[in-house]
Structure formats: C-alpha cells, structure tokens
N, CA, C and O atoms as CSV, one atom per row, in Angstrom:
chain,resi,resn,atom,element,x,y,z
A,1,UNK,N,N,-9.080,61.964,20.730
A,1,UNK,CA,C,-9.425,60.657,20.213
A,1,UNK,C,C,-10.675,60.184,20.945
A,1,UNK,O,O,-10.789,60.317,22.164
A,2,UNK,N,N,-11.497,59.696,20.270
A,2,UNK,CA,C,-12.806,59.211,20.694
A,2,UNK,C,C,-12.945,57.504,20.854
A,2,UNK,O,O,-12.374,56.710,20.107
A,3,UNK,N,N,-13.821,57.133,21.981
A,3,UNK,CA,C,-14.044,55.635,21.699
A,3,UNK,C,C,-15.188,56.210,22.036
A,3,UNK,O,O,-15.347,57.313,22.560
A,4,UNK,N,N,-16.258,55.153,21.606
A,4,UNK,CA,C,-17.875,55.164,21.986
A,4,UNK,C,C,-18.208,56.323,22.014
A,4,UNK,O,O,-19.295,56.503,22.562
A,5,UNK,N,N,-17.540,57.496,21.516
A,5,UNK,CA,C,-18.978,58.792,21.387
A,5,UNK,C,C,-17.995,59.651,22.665
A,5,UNK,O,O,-18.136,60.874,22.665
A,6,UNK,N,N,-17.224,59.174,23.510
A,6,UNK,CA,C,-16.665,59.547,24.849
A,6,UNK,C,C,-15.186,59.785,24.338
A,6,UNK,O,O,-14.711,59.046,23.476
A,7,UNK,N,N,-14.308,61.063,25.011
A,7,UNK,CA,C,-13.166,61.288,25.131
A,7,UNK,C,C,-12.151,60.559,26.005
A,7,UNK,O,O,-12.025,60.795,27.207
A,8,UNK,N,N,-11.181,59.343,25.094
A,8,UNK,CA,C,-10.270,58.453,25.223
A,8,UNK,C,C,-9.218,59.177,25.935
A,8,UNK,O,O,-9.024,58.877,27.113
A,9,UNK,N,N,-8.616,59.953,25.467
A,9,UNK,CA,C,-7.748,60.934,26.136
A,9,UNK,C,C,-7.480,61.846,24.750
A,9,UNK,O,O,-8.376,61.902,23.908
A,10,UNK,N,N,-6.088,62.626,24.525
A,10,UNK,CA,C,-5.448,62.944,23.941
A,10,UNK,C,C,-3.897,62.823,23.108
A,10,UNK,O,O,-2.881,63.005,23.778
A,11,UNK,N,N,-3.790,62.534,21.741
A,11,UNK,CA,C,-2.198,62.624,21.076
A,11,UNK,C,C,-2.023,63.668,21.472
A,11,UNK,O,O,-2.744,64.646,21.279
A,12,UNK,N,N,-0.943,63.613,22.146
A,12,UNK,CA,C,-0.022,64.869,22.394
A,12,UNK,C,C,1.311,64.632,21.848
A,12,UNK,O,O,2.084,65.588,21.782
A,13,UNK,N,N,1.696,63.408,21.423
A,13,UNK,CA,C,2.942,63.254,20.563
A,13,UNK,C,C,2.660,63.130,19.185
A,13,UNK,O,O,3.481,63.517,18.354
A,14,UNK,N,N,1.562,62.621,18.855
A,14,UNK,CA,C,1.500,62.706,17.703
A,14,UNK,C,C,1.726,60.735,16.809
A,14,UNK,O,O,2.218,60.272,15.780
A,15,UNK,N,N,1.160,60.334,17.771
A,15,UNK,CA,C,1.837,58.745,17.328
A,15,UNK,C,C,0.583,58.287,17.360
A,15,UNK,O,O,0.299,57.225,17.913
A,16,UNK,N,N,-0.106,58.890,16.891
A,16,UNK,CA,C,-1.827,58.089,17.099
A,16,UNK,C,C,-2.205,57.361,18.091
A,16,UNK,O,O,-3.216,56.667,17.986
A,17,UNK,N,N,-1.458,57.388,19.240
A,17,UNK,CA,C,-1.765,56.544,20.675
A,17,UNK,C,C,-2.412,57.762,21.416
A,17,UNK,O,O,-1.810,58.836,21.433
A,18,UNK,N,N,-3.705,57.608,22.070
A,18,UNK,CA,C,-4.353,58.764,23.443
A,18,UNK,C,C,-3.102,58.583,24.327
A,18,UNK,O,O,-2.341,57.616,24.342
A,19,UNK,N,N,-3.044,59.797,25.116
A,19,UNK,CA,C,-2.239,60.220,26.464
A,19,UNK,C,C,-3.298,60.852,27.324
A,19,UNK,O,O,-3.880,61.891,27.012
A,20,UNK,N,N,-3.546,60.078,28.570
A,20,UNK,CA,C,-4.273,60.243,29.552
A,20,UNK,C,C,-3.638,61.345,30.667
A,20,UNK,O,O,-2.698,60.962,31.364
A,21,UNK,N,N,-4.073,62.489,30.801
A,21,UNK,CA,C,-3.465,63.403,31.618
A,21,UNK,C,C,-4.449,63.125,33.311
A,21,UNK,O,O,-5.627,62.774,33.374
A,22,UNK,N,N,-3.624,63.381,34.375
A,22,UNK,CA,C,-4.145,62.636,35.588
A,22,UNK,C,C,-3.573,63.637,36.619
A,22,UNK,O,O,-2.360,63.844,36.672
A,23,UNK,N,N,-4.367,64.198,37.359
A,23,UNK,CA,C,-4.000,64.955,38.820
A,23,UNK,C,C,-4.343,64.624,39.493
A,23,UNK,O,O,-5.420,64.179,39.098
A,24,UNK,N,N,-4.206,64.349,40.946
A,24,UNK,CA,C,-4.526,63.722,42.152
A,24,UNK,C,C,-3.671,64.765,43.313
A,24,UNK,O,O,-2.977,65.693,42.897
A,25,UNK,N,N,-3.836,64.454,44.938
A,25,UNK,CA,C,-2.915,65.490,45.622
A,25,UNK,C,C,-2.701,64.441,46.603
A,25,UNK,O,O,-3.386,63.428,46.745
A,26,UNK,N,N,-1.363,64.898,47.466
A,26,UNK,CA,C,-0.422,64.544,48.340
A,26,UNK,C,C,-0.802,64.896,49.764
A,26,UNK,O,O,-1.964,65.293,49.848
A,27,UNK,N,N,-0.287,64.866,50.644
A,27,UNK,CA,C,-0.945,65.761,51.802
A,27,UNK,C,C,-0.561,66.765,51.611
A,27,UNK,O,O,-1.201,67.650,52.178
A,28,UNK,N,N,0.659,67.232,50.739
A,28,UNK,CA,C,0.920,68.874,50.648
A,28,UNK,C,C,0.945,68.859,49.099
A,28,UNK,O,O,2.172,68.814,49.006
A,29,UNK,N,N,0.706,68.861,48.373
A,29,UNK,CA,C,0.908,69.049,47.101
A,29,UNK,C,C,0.028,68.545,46.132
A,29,UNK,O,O,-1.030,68.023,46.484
A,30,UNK,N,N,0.302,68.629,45.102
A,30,UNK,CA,C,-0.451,67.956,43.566
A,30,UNK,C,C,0.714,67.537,42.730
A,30,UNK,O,O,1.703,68.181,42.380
A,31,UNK,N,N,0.149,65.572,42.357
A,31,UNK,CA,C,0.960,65.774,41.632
A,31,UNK,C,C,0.090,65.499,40.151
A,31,UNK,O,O,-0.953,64.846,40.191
A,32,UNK,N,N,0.647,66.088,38.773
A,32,UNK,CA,C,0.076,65.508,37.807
A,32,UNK,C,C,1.194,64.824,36.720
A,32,UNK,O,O,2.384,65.074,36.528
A,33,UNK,N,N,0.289,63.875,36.116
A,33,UNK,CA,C,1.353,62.857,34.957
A,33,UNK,C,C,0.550,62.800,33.601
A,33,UNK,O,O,-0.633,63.064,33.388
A,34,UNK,N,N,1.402,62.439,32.871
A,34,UNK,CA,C,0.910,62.413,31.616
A,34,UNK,C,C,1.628,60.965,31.182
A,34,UNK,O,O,2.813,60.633,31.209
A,35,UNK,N,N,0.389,60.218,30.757
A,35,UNK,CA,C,0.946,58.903,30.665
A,35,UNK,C,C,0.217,58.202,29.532
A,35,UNK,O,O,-0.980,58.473,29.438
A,36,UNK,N,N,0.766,57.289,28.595
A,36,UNK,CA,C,1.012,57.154,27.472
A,36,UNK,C,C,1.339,55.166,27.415
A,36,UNK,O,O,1.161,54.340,28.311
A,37,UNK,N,N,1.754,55.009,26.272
A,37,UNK,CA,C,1.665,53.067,25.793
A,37,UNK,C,C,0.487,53.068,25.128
A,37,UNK,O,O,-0.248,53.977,24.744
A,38,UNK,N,N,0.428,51.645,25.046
A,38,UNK,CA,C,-0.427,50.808,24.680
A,38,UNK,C,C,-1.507,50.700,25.119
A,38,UNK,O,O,-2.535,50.657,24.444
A,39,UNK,N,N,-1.423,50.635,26.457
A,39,UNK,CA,C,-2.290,50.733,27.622
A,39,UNK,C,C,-2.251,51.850,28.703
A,39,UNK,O,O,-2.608,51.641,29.862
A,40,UNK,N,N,-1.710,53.272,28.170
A,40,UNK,CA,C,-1.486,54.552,29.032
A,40,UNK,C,C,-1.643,53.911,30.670
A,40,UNK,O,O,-2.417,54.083,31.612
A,41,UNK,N,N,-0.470,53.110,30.398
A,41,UNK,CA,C,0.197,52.883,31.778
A,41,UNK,C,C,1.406,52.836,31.753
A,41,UNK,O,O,1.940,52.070,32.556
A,42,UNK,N,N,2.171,53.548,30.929
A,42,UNK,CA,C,3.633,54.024,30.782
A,42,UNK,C,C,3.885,55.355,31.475
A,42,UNK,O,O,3.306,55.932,30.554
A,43,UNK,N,N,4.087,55.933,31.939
A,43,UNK,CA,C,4.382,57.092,32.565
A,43,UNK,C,C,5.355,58.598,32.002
A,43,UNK,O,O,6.454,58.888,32.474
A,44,UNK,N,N,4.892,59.115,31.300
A,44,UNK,CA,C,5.675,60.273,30.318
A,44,UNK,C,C,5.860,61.304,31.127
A,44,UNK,O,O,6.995,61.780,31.164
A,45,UNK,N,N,5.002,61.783,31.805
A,45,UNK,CA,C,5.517,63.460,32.666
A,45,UNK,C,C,4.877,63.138,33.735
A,45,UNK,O,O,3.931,62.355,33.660
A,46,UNK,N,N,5.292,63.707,34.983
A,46,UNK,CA,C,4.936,63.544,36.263
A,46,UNK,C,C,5.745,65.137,36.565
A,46,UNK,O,O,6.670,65.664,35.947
A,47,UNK,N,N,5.248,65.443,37.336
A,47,UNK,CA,C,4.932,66.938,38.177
A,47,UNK,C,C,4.320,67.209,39.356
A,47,UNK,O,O,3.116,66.956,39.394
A,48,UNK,N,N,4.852,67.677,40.375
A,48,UNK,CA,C,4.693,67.680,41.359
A,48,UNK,C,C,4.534,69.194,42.426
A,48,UNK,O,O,5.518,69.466,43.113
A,49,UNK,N,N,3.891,69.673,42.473
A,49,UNK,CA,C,3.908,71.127,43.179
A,49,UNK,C,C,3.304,71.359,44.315
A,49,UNK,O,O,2.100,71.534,44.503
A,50,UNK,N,N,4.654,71.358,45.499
A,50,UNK,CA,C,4.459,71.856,46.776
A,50,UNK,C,C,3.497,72.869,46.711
A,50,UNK,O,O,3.788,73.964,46.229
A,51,UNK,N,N,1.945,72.523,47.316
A,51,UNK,CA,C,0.881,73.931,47.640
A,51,UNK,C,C,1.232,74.284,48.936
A,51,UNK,O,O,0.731,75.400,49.072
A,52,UNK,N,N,2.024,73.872,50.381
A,52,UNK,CA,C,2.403,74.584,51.516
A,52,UNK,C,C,0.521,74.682,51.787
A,52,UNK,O,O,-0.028,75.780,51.696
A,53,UNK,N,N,-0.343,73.331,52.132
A,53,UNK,CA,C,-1.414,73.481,53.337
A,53,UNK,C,C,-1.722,71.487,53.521
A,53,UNK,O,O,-1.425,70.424,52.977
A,54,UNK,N,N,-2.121,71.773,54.113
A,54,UNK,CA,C,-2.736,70.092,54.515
A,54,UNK,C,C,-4.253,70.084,53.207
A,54,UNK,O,O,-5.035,71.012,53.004
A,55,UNK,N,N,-4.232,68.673,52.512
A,55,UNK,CA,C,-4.574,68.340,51.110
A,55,UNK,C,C,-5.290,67.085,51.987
A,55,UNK,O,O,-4.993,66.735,53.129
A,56,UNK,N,N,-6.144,66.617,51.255
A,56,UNK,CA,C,-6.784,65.481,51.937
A,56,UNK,C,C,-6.057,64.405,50.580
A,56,UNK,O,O,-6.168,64.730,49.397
A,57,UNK,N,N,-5.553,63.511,50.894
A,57,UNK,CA,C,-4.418,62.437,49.517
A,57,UNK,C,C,-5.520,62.268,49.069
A,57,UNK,O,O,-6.474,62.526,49.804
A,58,UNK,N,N,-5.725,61.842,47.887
A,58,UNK,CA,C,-6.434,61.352,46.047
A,58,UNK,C,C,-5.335,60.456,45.510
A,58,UNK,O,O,-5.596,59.604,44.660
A,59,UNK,N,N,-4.115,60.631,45.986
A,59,UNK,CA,C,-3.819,59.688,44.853
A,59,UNK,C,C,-3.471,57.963,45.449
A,59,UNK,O,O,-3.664,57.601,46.610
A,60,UNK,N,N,-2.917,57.063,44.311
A,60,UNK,CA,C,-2.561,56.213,44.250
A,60,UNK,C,C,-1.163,55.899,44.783
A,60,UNK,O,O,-0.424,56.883,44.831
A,61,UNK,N,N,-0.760,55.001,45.101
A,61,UNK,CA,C,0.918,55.022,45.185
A,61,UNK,C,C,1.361,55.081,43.429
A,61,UNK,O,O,2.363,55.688,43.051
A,62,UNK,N,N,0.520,54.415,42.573
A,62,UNK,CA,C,1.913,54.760,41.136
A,62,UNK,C,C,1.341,56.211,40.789
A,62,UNK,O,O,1.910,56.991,40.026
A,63,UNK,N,N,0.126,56.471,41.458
A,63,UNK,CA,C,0.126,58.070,41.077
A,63,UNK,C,C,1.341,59.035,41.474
A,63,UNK,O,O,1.910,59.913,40.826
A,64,UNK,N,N,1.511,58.605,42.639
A,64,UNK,CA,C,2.690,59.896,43.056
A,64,UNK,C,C,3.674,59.089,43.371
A,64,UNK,O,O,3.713,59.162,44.599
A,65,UNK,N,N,4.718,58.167,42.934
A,65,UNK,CA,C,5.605,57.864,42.437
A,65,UNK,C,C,6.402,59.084,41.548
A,65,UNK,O,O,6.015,59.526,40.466
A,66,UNK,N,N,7.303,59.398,42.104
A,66,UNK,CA,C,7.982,60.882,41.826
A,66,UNK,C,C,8.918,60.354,40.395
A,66,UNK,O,O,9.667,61.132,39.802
A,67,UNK,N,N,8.725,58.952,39.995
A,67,UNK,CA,C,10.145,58.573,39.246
A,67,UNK,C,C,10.037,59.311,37.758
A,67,UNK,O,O,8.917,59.674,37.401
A,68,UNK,N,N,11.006,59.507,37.013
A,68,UNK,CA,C,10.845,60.454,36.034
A,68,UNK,C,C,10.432,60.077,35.098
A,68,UNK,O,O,11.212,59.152,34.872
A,69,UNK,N,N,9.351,60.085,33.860
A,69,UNK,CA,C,8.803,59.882,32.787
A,69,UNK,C,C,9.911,59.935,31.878
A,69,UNK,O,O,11.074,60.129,32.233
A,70,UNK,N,N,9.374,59.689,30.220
A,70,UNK,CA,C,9.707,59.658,29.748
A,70,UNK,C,C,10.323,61.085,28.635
A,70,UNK,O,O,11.020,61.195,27.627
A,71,UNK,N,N,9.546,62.003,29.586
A,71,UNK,CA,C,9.451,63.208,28.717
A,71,UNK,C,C,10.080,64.184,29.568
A,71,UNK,O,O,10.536,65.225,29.093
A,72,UNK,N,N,10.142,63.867,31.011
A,72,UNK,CA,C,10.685,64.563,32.004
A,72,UNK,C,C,12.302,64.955,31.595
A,72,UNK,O,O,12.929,64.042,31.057
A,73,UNK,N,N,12.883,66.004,31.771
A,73,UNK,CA,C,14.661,66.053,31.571
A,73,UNK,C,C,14.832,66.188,32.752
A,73,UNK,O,O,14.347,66.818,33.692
A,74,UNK,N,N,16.311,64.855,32.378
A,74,UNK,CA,C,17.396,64.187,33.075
A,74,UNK,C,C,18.130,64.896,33.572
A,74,UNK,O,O,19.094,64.450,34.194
C-alpha cells in the first residue's frame, strides 16, 4: 500500500488496512512484531529470538513487550 509515492507498509490479512513489520534488538536477542489497526499500533505478532552475544538495545519498551499479539497462538 502506498501513501505519497512511499511504502505505507503491507496487507498481510487482507482487510485493506497496511501492517507495519518492525525489528529492533534486546541486549541478547531480536525481537520482531507485526502490527496492525487503524493506527498500526495494535500489536499482531511479536517474536523474539535469543542470538546468545551482547546486542547494543534498538528497541522501545512497547517494542519488546513480549505480550502476545493477536496472531500469536495461545
């Protein structure tokens, strides 16, 4: 999906709303989310993978907020 000529994000469900995909790292890890709404500040997948070395942090606190999306299984 396009705004201004520039890539908005991506439908990945299929509901004509963009889903903003986002990686950032932990001191040991990466986590990435896939997040979605009105305002792709709903949170759909979050993922998290222990890399085992010291990471310099990138993310946010609601970035790596481990809580489970909407797409994540329960």
């Amino acid at each position: 999906m396009y705004e201004n000529g520039k890539i908005r994000g991506v439908d990945l469900i299929g509901d004509g709303v963009p889903n903003i995909l986002t990686e950032c790292f932990s001191n040991e890890g990466s986590h990435f989310n896939i997040w979605g709404g009105a305002n792709s500040e709903e949170k759909l997948l979050h993922r998290y993978t222990y890399l085992d070395m010291d990471l310099e942090p990138s993310c946010t606190e609601n970035d790596k907020i481990s809580n489970l999306g909407l797409l994540d299984l329960k």
